[in-house]
N, C-alpha and C positions, 0 to 999 in steps of 0.2 A: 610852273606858275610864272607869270610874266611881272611886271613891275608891280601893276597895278592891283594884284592878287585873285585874279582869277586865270581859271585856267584856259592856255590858247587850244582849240580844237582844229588848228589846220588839217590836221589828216583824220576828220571823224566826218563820218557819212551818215544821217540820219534820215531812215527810212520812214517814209510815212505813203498817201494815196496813190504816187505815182506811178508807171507801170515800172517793172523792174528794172528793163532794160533803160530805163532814167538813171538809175543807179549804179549800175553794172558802168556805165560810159561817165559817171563821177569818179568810181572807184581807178579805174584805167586811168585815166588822166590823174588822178591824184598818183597814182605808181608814179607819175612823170616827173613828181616834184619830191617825193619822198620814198623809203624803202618798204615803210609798213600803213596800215589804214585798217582802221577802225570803222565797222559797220555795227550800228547800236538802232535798235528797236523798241518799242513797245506794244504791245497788246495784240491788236492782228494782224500788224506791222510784221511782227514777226518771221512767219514762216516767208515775208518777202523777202525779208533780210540772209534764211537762209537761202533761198532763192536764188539773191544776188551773188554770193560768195560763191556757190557753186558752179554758176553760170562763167563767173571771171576765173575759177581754177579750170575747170574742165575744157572751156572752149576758146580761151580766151589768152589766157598765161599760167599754161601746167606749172611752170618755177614757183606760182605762188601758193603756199603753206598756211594752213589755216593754223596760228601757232596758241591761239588761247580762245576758249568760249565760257563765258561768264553770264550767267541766269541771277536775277535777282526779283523781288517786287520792290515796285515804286509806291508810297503810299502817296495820293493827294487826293484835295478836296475837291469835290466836284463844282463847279463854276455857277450848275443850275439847280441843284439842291443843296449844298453848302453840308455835302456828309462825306463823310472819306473814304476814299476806295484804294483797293490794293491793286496794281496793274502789273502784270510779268513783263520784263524789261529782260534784252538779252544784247552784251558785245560780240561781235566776232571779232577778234584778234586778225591780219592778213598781213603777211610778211613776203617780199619778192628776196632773192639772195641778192644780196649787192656784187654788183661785178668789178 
């Protein structure tokens, strides 16, 4: 939490339309400033997000450890009907070893 109480997300990576490889070259460069990063999705977001993470282990930086995956649903209201819907939301945890 920062002063102001909320919390700061420098090392969270939110995947949405973009092709992967947009995020794969956020997460990289985020290695640059910090040891772990957080890739966090929703809905068909998703399977990008694993996408990304596997892309950045396997070809990218073997050292990096997929240390936590955490699944939930999001409940919100839709904007254009004004009813609630449940969305699956997923973090990847990514961790490099610090040297």
């Amino acid at each position: 939490m920062t002063a102001s109480g909320t919390e700061q997300n420098d090392n969270v990576i939110f995947v949405g339309n973009k092709p992967p490889m947009s995020y794969v070259v956020a997460v990289l460069t985020e290695f640059e400033r910090s040891s772990n990063v957080l890739i966090k999705a929703r809905g068909k977001a998703i399977s990008k997000a694993v996408e990304t993470a596997e892309i950045v282990r396997k070809k990218y930086n073997q050292a990096v450890e997929v240390i936590e995956i955490a699944i939930d649903t999001e409940h919100i209201i839709d904007k254009d009907t004004s009813k609630p819907m449940d969305i699956p939301s997923i973090v990847i945890s990514l961790a490099k070893p610090v040297k």
